[in-house]
C-alpha atoms as one frame of an Amber mdcrd trajectory, in Angstrom:
protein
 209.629-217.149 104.737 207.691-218.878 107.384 205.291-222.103 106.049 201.811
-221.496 106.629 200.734-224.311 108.788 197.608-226.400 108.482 196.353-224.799
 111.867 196.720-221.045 110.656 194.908-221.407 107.540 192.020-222.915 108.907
 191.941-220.157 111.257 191.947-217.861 108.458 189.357-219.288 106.724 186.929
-219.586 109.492 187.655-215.701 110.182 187.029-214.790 106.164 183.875-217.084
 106.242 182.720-215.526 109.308 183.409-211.610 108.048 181.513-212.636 105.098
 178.444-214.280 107.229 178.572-211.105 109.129 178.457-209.110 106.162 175.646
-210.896 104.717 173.688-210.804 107.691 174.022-206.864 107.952 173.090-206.705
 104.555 169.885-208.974 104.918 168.894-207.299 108.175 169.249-203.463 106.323
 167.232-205.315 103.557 164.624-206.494 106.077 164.664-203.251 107.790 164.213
-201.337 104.933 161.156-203.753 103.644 159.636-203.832 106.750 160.154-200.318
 108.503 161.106-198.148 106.127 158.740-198.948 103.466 156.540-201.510 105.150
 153.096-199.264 104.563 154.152-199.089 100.782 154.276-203.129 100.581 151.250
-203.212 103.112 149.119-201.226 100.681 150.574-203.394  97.820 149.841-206.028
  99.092 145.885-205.311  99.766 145.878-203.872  96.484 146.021-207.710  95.029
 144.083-209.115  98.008 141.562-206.415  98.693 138.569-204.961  96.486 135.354
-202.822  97.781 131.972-203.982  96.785 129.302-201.112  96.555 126.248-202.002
  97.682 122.937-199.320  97.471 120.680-199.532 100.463 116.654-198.548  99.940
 115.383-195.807  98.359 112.552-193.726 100.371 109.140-194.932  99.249 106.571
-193.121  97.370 103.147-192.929  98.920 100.126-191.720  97.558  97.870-189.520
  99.621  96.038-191.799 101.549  99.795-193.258 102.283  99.140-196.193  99.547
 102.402-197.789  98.107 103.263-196.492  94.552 107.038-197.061  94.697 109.060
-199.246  97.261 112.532-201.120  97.368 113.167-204.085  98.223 116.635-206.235
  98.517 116.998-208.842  95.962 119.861-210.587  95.123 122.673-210.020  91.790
 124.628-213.050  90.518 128.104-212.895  89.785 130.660-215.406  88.347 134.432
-215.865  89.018 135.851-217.769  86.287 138.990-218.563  87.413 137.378-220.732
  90.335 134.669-222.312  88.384 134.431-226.032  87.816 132.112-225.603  85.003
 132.815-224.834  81.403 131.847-221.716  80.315 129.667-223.478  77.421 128.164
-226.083  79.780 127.206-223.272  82.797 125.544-220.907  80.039 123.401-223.649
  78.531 122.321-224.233  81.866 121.925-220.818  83.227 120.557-218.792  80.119
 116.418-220.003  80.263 116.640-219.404  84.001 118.558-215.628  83.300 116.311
-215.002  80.095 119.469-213.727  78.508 121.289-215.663  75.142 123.630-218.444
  76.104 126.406-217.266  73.661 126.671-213.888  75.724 126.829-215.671  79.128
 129.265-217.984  77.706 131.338-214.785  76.608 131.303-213.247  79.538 131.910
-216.560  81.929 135.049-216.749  79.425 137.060-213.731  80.438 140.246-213.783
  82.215 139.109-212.125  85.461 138.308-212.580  89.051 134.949-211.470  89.041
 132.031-210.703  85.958 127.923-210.113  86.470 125.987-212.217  85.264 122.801
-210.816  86.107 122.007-207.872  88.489 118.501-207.265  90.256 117.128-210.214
  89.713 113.244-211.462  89.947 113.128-213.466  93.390 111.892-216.579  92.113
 114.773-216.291  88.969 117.533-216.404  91.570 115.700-218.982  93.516 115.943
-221.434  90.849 119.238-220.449  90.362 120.272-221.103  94.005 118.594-224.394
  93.070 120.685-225.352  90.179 124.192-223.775  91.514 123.501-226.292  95.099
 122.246-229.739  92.656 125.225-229.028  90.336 128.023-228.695  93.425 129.038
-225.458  90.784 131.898-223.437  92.155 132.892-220.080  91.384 129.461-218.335
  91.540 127.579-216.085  94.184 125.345-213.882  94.817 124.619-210.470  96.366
 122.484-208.572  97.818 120.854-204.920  96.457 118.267-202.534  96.342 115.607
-202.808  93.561 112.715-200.700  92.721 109.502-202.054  92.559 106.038-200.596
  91.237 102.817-202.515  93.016 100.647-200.657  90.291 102.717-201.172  87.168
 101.607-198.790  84.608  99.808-196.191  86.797 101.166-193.218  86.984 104.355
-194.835  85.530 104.900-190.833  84.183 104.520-189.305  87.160 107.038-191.717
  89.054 109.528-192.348  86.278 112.224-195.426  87.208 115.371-196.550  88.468
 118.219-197.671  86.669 120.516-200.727  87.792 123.022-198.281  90.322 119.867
-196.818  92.195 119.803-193.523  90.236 116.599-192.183  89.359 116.475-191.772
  85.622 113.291-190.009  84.635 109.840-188.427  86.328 110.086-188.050  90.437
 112.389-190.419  91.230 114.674-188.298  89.163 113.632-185.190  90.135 113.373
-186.427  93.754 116.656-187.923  93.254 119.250-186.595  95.877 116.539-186.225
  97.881 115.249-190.288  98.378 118.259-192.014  97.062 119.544-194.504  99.895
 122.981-194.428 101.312 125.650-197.152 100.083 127.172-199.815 101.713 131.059
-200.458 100.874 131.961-203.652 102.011 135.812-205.131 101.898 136.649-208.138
  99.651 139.348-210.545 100.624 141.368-212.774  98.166 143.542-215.848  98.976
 146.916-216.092  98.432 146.813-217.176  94.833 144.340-214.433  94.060 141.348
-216.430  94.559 138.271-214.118  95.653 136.780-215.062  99.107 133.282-212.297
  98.589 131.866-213.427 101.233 134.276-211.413 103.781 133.004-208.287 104.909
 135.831-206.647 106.707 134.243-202.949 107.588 130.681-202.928 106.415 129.597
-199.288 106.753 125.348-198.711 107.194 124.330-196.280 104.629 121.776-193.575
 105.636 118.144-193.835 106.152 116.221-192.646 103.390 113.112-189.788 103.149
 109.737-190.634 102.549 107.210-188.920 100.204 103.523-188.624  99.719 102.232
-187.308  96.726  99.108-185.764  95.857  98.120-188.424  93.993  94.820-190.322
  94.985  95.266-194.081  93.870  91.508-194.807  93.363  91.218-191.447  91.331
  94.574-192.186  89.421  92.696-196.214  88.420  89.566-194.277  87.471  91.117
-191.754  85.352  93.391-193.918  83.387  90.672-196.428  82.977  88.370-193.933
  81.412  91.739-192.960  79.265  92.126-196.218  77.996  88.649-197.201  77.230
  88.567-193.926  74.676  92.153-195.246  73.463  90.265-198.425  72.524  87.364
-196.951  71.157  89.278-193.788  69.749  92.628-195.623  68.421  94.479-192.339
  69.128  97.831-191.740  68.486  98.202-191.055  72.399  96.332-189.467  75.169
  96.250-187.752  78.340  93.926-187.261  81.656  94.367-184.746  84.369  92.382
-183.900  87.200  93.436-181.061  89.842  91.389-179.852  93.097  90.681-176.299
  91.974  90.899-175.319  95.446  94.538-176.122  96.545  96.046-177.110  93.366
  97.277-181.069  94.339  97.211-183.410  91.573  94.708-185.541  92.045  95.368
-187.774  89.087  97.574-187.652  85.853  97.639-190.460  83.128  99.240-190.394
  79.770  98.671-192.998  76.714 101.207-194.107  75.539 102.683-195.299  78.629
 104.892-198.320  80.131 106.017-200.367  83.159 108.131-199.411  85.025 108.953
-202.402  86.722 110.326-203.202  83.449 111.772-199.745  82.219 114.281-201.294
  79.733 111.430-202.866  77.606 109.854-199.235  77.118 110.173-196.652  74.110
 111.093-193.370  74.093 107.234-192.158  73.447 106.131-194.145  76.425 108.681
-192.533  78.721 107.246-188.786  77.517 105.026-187.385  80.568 102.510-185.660
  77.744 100.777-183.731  80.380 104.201-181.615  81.527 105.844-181.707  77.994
 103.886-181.396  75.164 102.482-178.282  74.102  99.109-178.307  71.844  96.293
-175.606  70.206  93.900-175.630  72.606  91.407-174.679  70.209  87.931-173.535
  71.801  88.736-174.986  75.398  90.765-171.533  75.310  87.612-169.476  74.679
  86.627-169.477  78.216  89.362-167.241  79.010  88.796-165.055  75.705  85.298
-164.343  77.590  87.256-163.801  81.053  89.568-161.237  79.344  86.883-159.317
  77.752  84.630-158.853  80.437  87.309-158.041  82.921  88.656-155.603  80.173
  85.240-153.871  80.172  85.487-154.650  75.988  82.378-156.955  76.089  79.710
-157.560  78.620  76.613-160.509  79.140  73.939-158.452  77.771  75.067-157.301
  74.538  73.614-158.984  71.705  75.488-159.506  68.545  74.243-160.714  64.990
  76.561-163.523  63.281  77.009-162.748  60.050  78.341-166.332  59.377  81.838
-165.097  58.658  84.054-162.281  60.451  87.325-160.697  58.216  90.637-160.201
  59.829  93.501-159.414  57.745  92.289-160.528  54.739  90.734-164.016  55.512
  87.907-165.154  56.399  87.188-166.582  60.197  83.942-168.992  59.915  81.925
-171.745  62.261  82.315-175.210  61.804  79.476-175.632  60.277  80.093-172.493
  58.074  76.812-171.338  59.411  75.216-168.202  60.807  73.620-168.100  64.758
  71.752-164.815  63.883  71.576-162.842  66.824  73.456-164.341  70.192  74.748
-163.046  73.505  77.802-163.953  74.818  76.016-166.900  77.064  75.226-168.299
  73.527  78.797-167.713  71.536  80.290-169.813  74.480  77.979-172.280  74.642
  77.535-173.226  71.103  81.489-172.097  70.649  80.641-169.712  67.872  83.876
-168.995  65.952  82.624-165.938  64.474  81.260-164.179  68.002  84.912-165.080
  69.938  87.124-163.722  66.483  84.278-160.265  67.087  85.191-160.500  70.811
  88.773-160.864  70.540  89.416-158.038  67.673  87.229-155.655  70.200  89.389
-156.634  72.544  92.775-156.149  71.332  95.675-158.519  70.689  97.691-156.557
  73.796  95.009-156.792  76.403  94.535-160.711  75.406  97.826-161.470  75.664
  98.398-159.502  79.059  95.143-161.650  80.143  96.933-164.653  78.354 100.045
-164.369  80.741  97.739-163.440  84.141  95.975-167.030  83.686  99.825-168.301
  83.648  99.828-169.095  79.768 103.645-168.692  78.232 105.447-170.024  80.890
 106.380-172.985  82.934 103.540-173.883  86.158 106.373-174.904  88.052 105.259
-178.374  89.019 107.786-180.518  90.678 107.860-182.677  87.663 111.214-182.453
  85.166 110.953-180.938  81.431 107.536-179.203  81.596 107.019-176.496  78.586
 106.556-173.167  78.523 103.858-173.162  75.565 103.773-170.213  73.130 102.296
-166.763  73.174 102.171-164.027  70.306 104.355-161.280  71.076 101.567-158.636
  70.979 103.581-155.675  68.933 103.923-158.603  66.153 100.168-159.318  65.991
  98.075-158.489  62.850  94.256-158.683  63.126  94.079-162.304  61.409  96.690
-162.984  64.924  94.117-161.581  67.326  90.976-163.756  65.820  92.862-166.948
  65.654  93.864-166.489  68.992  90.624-165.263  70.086  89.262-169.484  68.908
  92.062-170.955  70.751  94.755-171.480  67.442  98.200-169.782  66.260  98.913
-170.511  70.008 100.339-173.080  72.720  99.699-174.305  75.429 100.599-177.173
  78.556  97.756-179.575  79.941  98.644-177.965  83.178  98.303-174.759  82.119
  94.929-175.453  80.753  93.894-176.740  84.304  96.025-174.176  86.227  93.562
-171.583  84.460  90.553-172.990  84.403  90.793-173.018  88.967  90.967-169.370
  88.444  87.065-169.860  87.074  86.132-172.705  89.403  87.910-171.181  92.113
  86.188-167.420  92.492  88.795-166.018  90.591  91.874-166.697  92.435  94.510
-169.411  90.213  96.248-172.123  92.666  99.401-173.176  91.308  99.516-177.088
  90.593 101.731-179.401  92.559 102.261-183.111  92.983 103.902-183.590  95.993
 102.324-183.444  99.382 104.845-183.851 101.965 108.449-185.064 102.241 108.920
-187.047 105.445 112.510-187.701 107.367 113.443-191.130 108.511 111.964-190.079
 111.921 108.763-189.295 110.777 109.167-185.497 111.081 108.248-183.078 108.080
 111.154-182.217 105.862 108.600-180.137 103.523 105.088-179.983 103.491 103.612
-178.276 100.294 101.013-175.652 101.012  98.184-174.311  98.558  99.888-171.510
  96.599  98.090-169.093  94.439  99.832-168.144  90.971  97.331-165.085  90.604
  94.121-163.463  90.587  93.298-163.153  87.057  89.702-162.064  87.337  87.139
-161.185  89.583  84.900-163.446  91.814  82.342-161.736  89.600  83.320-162.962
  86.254  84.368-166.199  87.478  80.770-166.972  88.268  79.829-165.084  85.043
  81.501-167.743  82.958  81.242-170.594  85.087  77.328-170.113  84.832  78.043
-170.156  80.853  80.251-172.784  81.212  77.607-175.147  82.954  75.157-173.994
  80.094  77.670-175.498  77.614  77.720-178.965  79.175  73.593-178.915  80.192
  72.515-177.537  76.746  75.306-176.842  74.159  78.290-178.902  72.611  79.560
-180.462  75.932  76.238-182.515  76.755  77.994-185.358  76.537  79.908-184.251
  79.825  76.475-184.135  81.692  76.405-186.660  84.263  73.347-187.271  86.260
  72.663-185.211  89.510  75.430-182.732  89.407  75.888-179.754  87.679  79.348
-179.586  85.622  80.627-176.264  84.015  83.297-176.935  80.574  84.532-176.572
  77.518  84.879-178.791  74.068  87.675-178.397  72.164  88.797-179.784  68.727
  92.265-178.265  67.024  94.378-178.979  64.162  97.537-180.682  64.998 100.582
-178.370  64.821 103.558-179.671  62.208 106.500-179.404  64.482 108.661-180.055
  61.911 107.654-178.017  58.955 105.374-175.386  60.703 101.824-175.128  59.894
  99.200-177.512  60.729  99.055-181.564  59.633  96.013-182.301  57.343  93.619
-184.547  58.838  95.032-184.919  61.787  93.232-183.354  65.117  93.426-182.962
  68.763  90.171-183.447  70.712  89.999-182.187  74.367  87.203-181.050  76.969
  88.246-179.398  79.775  85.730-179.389  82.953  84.873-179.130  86.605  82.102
-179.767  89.171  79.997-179.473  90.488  80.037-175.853  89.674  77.932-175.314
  93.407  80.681-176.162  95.208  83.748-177.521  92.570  86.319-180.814  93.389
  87.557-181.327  90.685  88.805-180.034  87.408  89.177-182.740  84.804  91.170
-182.242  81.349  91.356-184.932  78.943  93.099-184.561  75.227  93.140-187.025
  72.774  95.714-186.939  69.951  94.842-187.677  66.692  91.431-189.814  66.882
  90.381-191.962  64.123  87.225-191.603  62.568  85.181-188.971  64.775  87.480
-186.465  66.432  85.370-183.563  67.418  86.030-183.305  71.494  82.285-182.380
  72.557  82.297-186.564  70.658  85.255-188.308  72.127  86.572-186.569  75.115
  83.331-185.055  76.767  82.436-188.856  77.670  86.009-189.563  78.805  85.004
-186.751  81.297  81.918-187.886  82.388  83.056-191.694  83.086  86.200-190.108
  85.085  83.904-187.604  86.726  81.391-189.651  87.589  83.454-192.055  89.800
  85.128-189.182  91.056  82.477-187.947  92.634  81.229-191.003  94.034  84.679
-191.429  95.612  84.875-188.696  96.946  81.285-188.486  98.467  80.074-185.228
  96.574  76.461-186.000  97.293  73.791-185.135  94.244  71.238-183.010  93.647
  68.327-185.010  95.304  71.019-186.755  98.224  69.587-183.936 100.656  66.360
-185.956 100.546  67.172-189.186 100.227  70.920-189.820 101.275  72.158-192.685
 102.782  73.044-192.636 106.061  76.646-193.511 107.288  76.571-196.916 109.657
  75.933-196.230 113.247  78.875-199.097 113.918  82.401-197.790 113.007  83.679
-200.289 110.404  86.893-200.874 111.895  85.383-202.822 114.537  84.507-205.493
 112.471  86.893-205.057 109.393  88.612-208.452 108.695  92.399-208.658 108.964
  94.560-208.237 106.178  95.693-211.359 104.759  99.501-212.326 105.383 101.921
-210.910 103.098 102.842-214.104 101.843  99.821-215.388 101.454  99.178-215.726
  97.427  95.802-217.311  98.024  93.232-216.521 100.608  89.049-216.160 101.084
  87.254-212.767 100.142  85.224-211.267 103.297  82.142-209.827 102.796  81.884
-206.379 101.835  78.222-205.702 102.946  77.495-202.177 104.445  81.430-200.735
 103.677  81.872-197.621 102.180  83.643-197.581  98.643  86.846-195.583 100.706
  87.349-198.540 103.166  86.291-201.301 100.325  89.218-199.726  98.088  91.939
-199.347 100.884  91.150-202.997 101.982  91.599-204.422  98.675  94.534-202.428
  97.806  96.292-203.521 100.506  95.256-206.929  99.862  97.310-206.803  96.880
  93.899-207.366  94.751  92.311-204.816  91.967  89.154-202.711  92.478  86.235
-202.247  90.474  83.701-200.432  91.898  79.942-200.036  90.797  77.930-197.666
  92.175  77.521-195.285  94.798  76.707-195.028  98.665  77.500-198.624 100.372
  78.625-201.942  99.254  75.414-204.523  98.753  77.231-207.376  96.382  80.542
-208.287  95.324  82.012-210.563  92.333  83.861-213.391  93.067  81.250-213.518
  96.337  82.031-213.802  99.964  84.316-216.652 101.026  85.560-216.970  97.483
  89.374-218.209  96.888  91.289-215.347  94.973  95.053-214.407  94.191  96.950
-211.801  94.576  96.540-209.440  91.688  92.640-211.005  90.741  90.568-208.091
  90.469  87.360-207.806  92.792  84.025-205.732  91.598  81.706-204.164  94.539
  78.685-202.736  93.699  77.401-199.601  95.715  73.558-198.535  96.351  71.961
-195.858  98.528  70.365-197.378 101.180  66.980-195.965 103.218
């Protein structure tokens, strides 16, 4: 056998060492290709998955004008803090001490949440400009790492509580949680804006990156029917009877009889929307569109429609009150348990005799009411853009007994909406035809074209022009000389109703002792007729009887009303005021800056209450106006320093 030599064996170890570098190599370079090729996406997307989140950011919802194009709802961006605690150089302890007064929230909870093993917590979203101001302040004096902020949309309300029912609110994501911004929802709700979040290589979150930000859609406009300066005078009458009253709740509407828009609708209680999350279930509740309520004699007026368009009763007839009319066994009586001797139907309405409507109604028949009942839209929804309105309650007709037919006949043992009661009563103001009510004007695109316009719609003809003016002539005798004085207002005629009602037990059925709801339901001036104004008090303290407490919430609301909207009075055909030769926007001040908090009052001499209200609304200041015709003094006086928010009072006169 040979002897392997020095020389051969390190030749034979280089070639084994270089087979097994070889070997190795092919093995790392499958390895590589198969990392890299092969599955290089499924690594790629790995990888991202630790390095990459996606932020959602919501972009503006569409505003919310009223008619006149006056802000009630608008976003604006404001700015969300956010912590990441595993790049803070703060304790947890130390950065909530520090950070609670300026967040209004409980340092233990921000200490707890600053505590959690993650990359990224809130801290506070939407916040209140000048709270994240002061917290820009403190993070940039403290050098504190490992917070930030961002940018979203937030909701804001320039009114606060007006028509906080009508509009309803937004929650934190953008979604519209109750009234038209729910119902309006899919509709107004901006776009969103996705934007890419990069981490380091140890994980640490670099937010500011924004990879592929993608624009989110421009958002729709909408104007509502909704007058601002008759919205302020409505709920202003509203809450000077809640004051005087101390009601259990309340609610105001007023409607133009002629196409059916909204012109105002308040409810008591209500809240702010601005600050939704501090409200109660019973403030959210749109009373007007959901609740359902006896309508006691306010209801007669279409008792009288029904029988004279039924041919059962007519104006001339006269009937003698016996003080008390049977039905089923029990006794229908007046509220004074008196007797009116011998009346026509001009006096049953006007003094709402309980007796005459219970004769009326049983002459009548519970079937032909009840058909008349459902004509005037009674039993079922308006169909008002507004979410969860009621459907009220009728008697089904082959159930009635005779006691049915005379409790229905004085406006009890049934149901009804607050916009059914004022759906109805256009059918009287209006000649007989019934517009259906609606809230919202016009829906605009981004562009400024019409996405939907809203056009007067008539629910029905109930009743003649004939009988309309037959009981809107007894209607204005009720306010001028029977239970509704207290509705009069000087120099116009109004045509209405009083109401009072027990208060229906929900719960157990029946009615609740001692407990009423007061109501007057009106419109004017019955010449030519505006407005229809409904107000309902629930459950006033002391006096409750409506020709007392909600007649004269009618005649303040009215009154204004008119004046706003130029109706001119009995004796303004003689002595009206004549409009100035000059148009006023040639010497109309400019609006104050935006961001001007303080700034001088102009004079107001000679303006018309229209352009003194749009002025100061815009102005960001309050209105109370005085008066009719033109503006002659204001309080605080020209050239006075005021704020943003300070209310302003104008007085109006008619001048030769």
């Amino acid at each position: 056998m040979k002897r392997e030599t020095p020389r051969n064996r390190m030749r034979n170890r280089t070639v084994s060492l270089s087979i097994l570098l070889c070997a190795i190599g092919v093995i790392l370079a499958g390895k590589l290709l198969w990392t890299q090729i092969i599955r290089g996406h499924h690594y790629e997307d790995m990888a991202l998955g630790q390095t990459e989140g996606i932020q959602t950011l919501y972009s503006p919802r569409g505003t919310i004008y009223d008619r006149n194009g006056k802000e009630l709802a608008f976003s604006i961006m404001v700015k969300s803090l956010y912590a990441d605690p595993g790049m803070m150089n703060v304790s947890p302890e130390e950065a909530a001490k520090e950070l609670a007064p300026l967040l209004h929230k409980k340092e233990g909870d921000l200490a707890k949440a600053m505590s959690q093993k993650t990359r990224f917590v809130w801290l506070e979203r939407i916040m209140d400009p000048e709270d994240s101001e002061k917290v820009e302040e403190l993070l940039k004096d403290k050098k504190w790492k490992g917070f930030g902020f961002f940018d979203e949309s937030r909701r804001f309300y320039p009114n606060g509580e007006m028509a906080a029912n009508v509009l309803g609110f937004v929650g934190y994501d953008d979604k519209g949680l109750d009234g038209l911004e729910k119902s309006l929802d899919t509709l107004i709700r901006g776009g969103t804006n996705k934007q890419h979040i990069l981490t380091d290589a140890r994980g640490n979150p670099i937010l500011k990156s924004a990879m592929a930000p993608y624009k989110a859609d421009k958002e729709r406009s909408v104007y509502l029917t909704i007058d601002q300066n008759i919205q302020f005078y409505a709920e202003r009458a509203l809450d000077r009877a809640m004051s005087e009253t101390h009601a259990n709740g309340g609610i105001i509407l007023v409607m133009d009889p002629k196409t059916g828009a909204i012109l105002a609708l308040g409810n008591r209680p209500s809240y702010d929307p601005n600050h939704f999350d501090k409200a109660t279930e019973a403030e959210f509740k749109n009373r007007a569109v959901v609740d359902i309520y006896e309508p006691g004699s306010t209801f007669k007026p279409i008792i009288a429609s029904a029988a004279l368009s039924a041919g059962t009763y007519d104006t001339q007839r006269v009937w003698h009150d016996p003080g008390a009319v049977w039905a089923s066994g029990h006794a229908i009586r007046n509220w004074d348990d008196g007797s009116y001797g011998d009346v026509r139907l001009v006096d049953i309405l006007k003094f709402s005799i309980n007796t005459g409507f219970a004769h009326i109604g049983l002459l009548t028949g519970g079937k032909t009411l009840t058909e008349y009942a459902k004509k005037f839209g009674f039993g079922q929804p308006t169909g008002i853009e507004l979410p969860g309105e009621g459907s009220g309650i009728l008697f089904d007709p082959k159930e009635m007994r005779a006691i049915d037919v005379a409790t229905m006949s004085i406006g009890q043992g049934i149901a009804v909406t607050p916009l059914q009661m004022v759906q109805a009563y256009s059918a009287i103001a209006n000649g007989g035809k019934m517009v259906k009510p609606h809230v919202i004007q016009s829906i605009k695109n981004p562009d400024g074209s019409d996405y939907k316009v809203t056009d007067t719609e008539y629910s029905g003809e109930p009743i003649s022009q004939t009988v309309a003016d037959e009981v809107k002539d007894m209607m204005e005798k009720e306010v001028s000389e029977g239970g509704g004085t207290n509705a009069k207002i000087p120099g116009y005629h109004m045509a209405g109703k009083t109401g009072t009602a027990q208060k229906l037990d929900a719960r157990n059925g029946g009615y609740l002792k001692g407990q009423y709801i007061a109501s007057f339901c009106g419109f004017g001036p019955t010449e030519d007729p505006r407005a229809i104004c409904l107000v309902v008090l629930d459950t006033p303290k002391g006096t409750f009887y409506g020709g007392q407490v909600a007649a004269p919430v009618f005649k303040e609301a009215m009154t204004q009303i008119m004046r706003y909207l130029q109706v001119p009075t009995l004796d303004d055909q003689a002595n009206h005021a004549k409009p100035q030769n000059k148009p006023i926007e040639l010497y109309k001040p400019k609006l104050p800056p935006e961001n001007a908090k303080e700034f001088r009052l102009p004079s107001f001499t000679g303006w018309s209450m229209r352009d003194v209200g749009e002025w100061l609304t815009r102005a960001g200041l309050g209105f109370q106006p005085d008066g009719s015709g033109y503006a002659d003094s204001q309080s605080p006086g020209i050239g006075a320093r005021v704020h943003r928010g300070d209310n302003v009072k104008v007085h109006f006169s008619h001048h030769d």
